[in-house]
LOVOPA-953213 format. One line per 2 residues: number of its first residue (from 1); their letters; for each residue x, y, z of N, C-alpha, C. Coordinates in Angstrom, 1 decimal. Last residue first. Layout:
<atoms>
NUM> a> X:Y:Z:X:Y:Z:X:Y:Z | ...
</atoms>
This chain:
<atoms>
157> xx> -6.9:8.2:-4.7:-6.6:7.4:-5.8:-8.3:6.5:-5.3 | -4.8:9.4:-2.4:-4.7:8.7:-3.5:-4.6:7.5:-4.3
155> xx> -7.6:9.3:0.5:-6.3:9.4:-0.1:-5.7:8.8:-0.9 | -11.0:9.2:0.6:-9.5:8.1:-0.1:-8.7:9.3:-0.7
153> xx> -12.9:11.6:2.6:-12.4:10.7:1.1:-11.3:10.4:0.9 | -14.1:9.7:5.7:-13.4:10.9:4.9:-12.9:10.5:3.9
151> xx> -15.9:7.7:6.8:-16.4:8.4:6.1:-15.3:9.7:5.3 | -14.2:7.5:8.6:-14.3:5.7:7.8:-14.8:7.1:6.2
149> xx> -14.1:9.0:10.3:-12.8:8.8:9.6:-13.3:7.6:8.8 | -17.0:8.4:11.6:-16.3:10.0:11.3:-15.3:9.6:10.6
147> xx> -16.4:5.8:12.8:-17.5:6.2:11.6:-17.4:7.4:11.0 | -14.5:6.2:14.3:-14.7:5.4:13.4:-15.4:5.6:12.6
145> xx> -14.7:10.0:15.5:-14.5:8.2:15.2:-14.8:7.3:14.5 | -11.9:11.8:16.8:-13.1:11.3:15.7:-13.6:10.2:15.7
143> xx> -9.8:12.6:18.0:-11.4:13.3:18.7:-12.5:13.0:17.8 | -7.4:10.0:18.4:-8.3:11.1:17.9:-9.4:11.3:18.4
141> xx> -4.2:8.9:19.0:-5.8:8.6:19.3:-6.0:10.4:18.6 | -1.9:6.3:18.9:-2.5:7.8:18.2:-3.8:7.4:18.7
139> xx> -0.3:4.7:21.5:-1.3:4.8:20.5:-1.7:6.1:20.2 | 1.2:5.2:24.2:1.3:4.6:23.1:0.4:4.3:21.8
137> xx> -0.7:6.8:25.8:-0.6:5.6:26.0:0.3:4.4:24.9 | -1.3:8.5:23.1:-1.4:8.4:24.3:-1.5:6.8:24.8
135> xx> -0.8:11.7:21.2:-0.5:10.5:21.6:-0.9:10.1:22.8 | -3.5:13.0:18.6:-2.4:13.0:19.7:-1.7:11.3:20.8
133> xx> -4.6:15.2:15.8:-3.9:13.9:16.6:-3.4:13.9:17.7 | -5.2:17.2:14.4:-5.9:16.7:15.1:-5.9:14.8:15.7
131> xx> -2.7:17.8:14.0:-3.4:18.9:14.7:-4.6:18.1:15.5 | -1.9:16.0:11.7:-1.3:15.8:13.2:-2.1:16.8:14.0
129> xx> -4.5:15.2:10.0:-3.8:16.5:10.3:-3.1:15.8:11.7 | -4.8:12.5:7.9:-5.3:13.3:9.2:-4.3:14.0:9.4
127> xx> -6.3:11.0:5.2:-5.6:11.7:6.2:-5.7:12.5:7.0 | -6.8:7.4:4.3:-7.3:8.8:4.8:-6.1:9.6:5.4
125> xx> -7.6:4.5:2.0:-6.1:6.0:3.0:-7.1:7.0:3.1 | -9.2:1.7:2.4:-9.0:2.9:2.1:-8.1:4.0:2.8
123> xx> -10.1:-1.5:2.1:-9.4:-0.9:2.7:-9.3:0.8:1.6 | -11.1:-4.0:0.3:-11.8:-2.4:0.9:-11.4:-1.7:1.1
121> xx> -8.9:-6.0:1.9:-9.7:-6.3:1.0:-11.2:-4.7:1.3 | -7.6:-6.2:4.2:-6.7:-5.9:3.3:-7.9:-5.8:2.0
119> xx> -8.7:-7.8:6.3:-7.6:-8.6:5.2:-7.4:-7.7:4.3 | -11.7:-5.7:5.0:-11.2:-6.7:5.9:-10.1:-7.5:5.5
117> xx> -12.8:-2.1:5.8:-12.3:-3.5:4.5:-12.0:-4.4:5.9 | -10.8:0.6:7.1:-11.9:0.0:6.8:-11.7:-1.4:6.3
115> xx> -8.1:2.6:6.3:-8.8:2.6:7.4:-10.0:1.5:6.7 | -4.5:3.8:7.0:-5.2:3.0:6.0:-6.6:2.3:7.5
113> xx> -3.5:7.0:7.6:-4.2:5.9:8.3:-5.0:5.0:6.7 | -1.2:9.2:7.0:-2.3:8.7:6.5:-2.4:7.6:7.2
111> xx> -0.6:12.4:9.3:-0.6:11.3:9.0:-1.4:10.2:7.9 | 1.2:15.9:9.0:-0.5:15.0:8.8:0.3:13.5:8.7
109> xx> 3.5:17.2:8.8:2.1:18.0:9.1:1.2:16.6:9.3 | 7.2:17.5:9.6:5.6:16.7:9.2:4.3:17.5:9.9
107> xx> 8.9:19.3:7.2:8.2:19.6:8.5:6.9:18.3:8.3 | 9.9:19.7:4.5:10.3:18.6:5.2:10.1:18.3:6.9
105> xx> 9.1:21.8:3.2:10.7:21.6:4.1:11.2:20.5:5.0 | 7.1:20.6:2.0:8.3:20.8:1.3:9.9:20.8:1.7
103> xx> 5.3:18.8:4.9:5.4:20.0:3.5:6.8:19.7:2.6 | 4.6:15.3:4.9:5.5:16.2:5.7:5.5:17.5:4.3
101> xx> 3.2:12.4:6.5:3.9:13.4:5.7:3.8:14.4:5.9 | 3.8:8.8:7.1:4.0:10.6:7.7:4.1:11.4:7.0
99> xx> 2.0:6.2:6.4:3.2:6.9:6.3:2.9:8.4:7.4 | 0.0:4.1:8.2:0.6:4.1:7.0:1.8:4.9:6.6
97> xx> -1.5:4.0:11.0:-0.5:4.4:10.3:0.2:4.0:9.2 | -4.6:1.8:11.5:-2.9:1.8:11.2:-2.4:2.8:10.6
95> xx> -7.6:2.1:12.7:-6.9:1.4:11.5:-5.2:1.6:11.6 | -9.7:2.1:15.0:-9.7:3.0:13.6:-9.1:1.9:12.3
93> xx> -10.3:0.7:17.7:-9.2:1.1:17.2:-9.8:1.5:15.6 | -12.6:2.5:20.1:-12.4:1.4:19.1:-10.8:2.0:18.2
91> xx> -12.7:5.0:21.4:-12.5:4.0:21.8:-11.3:2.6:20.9 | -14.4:6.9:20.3:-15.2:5.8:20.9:-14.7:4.8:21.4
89> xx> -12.2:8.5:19.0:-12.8:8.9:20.2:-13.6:8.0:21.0 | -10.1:5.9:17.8:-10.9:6.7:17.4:-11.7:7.6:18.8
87> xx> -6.6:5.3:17.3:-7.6:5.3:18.2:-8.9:6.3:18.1 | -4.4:3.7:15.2:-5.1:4.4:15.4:-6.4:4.7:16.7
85> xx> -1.0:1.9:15.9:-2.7:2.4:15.6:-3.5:3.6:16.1 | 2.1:2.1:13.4:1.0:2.7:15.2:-0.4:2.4:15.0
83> xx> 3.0:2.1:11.5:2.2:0.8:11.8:1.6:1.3:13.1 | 5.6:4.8:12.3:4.4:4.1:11.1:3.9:3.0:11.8
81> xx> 6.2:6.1:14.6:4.8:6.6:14.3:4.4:5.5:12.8 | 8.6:5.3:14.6:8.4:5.2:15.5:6.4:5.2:15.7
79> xx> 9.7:7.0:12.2:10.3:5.2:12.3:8.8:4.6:12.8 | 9.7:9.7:12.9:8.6:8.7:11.2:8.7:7.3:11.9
77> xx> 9.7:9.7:16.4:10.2:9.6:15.1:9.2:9.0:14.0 | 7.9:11.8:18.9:8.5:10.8:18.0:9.4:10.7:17.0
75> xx> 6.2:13.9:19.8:7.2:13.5:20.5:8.1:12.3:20.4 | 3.7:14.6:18.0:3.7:13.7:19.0:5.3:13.1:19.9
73> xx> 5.2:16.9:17.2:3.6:17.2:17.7:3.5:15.9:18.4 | 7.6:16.6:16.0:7.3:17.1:17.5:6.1:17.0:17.7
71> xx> 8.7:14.2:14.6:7.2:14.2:14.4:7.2:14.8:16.0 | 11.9:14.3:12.6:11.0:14.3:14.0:9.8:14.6:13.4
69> xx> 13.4:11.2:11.3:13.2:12.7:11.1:11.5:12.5:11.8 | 14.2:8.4:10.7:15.1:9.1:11.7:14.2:10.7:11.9
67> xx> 13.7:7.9:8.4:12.6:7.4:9.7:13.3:7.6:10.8 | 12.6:9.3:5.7:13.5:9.4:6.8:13.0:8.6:8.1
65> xx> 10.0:9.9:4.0:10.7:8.5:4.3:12.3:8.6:4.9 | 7.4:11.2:4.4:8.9:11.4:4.7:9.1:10.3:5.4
63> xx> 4.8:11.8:1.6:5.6:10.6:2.5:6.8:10.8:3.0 | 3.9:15.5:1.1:4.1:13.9:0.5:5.2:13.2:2.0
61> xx> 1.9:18.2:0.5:2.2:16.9:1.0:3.0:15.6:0.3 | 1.4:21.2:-0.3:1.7:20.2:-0.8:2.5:19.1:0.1
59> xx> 0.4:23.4:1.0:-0.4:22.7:0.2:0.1:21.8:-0.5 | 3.1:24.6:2.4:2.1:24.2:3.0:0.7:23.7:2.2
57> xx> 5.0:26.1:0.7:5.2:24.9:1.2:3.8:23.8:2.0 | 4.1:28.5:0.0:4.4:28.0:-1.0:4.2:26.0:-0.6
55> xx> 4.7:29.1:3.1:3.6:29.9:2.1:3.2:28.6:1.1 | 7.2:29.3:3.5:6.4:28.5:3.8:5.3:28.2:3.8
53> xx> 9.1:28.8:0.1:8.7:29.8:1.2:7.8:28.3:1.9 | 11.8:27.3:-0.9:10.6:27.2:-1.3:9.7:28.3:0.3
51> xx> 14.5:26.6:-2.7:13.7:27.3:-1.8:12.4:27.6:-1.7 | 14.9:25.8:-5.4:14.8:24.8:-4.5:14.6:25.2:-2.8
49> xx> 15.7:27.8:-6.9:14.5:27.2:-7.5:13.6:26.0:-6.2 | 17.0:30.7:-6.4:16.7:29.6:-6.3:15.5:28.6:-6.0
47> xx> 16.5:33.2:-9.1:16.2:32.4:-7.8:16.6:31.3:-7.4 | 19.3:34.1:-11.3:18.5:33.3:-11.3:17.5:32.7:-9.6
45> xx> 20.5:37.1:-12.7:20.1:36.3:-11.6:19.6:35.3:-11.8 | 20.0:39.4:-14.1:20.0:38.2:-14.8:20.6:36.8:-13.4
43> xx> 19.8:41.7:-13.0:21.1:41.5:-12.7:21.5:39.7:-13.1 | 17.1:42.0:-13.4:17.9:43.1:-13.9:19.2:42.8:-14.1
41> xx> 16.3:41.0:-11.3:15.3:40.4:-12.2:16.4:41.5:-13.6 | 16.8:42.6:-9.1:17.0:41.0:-9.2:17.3:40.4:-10.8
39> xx> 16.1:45.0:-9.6:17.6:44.5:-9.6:17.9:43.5:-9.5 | 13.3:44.2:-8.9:13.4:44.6:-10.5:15.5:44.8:-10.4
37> xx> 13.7:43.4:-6.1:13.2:42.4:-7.1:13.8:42.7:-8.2 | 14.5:46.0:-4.8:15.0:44.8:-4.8:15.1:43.7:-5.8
35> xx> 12.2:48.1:-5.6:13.7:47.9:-6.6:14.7:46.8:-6.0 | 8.8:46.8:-6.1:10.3:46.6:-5.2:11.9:46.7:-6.2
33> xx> 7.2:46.2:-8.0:7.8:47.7:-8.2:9.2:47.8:-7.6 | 6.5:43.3:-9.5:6.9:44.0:-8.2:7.3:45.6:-8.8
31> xx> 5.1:41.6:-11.4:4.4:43.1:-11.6:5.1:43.9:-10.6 | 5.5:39.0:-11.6:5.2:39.6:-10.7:4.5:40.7:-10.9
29> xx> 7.9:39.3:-14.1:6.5:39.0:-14.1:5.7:38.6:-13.2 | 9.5:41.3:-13.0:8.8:41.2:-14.2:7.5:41.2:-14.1
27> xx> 10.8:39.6:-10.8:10.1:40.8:-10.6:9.5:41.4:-11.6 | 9.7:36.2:-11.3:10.7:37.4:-11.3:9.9:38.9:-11.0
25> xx> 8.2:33.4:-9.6:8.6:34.9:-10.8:9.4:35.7:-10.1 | 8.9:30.3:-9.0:8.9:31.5:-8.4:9.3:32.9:-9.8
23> xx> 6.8:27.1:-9.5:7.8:28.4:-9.8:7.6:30.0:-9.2 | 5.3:25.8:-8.4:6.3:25.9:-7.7:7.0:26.9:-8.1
21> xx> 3.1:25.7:-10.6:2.8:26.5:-9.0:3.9:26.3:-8.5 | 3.5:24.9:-13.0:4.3:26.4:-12.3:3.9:26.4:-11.5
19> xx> 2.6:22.7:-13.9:1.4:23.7:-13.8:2.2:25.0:-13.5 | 4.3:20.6:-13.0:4.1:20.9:-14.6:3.2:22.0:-15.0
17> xx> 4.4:20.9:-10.3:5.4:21.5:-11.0:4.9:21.6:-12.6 | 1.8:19.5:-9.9:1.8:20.6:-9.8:2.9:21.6:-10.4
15> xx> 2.4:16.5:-11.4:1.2:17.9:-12.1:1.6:18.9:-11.2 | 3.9:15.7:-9.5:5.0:16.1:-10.8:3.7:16.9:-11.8
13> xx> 2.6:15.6:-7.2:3.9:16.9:-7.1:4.3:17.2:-8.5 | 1.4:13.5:-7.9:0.6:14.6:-7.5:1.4:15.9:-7.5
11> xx> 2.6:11.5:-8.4:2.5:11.7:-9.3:1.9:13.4:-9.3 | 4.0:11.4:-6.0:5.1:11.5:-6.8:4.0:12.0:-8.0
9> xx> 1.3:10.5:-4.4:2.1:11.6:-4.4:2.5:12.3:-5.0 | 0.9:8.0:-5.7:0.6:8.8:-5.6:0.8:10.2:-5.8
7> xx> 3.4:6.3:-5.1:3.1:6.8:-6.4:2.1:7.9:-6.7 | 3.0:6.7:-2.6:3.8:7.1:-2.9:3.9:7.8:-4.5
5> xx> 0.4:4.9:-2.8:0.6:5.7:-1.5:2.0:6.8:-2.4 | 1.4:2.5:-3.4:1.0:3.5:-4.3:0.9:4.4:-3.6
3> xx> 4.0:1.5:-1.8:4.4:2.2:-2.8:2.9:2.4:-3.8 | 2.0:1.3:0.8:2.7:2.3:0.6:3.2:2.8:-0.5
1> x> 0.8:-1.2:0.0:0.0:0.0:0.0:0.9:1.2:0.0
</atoms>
């Protein structure tokens, strides 16, 4: 499940770059008046292309497959947060951690939980905001439940 989970993703970042929402304009074609920019844009400069604001960075998700790299919101590692389960407000377990993902800079924001089906058979990715996650007792638990996350639409695909 992970490598479509991934393929996903990968495929979801390679339409956005083919759209320019990653590209950064020049002071041109911006319309900036800032004589910063138009001396930018003057001095045949090039941005760097691989900086990305945190503006920029915050609508696009994908899988941080470091499993050494932190998840402060629960006081963990990727490693440490995949296959965890899920806990729904009623109690009942939900489903499993699937990956961690994380914006541009490589901050994790949201987890996907593979949720429903039986054996593997139905099953669906959902995601959840680490915002509205937390740890306890060793288990993710949430203020949602089963039937609340069963019902959110399939992450990719």
């Amino acid at each position: 499940m992970k490598i479509v989970t991934t393929a996903a993703l990968t495929l979801c970042l390679a339409l956005g770059a083919a759209d320019g929402s990653f590209a950064q304009a020049t002071g041109e074609e911006s319309g900036a008046t800032d004589a910063g920019a138009a001396g930018q844009a003057d001095s045949g400069s090039t941005p760097d292309a691989a900086a990305v604001s945190p503006a920029d960075a915050s609508g696009v998700l994908a899988p941080i497959s470091k499993e050494d790299a932190p998840v402060p919101q629960l006081n963990l590692m990727v490693g440490q947060v995949d296959e965890m389960k899920l806990i729904g407000a009623d109690g009942q377990e939900v489903g499993e951690v699937d990956s961690v993902l994380g914006d541009a800079n490589g901050n994790a924001m949201a987890i996907t939980v593979e949720v429903g089906g039986f054996l593997g058979i139905g099953e669906k990715t959902v995601v959840l905001m680490l915002s509205d996650v937390s740890l306890d007792m060793g288990r993710i638990q949430t203020k949602l439940t089963k039937e609340q996350i069963e019902k959110l639409p399939a992450f990719g695909g």
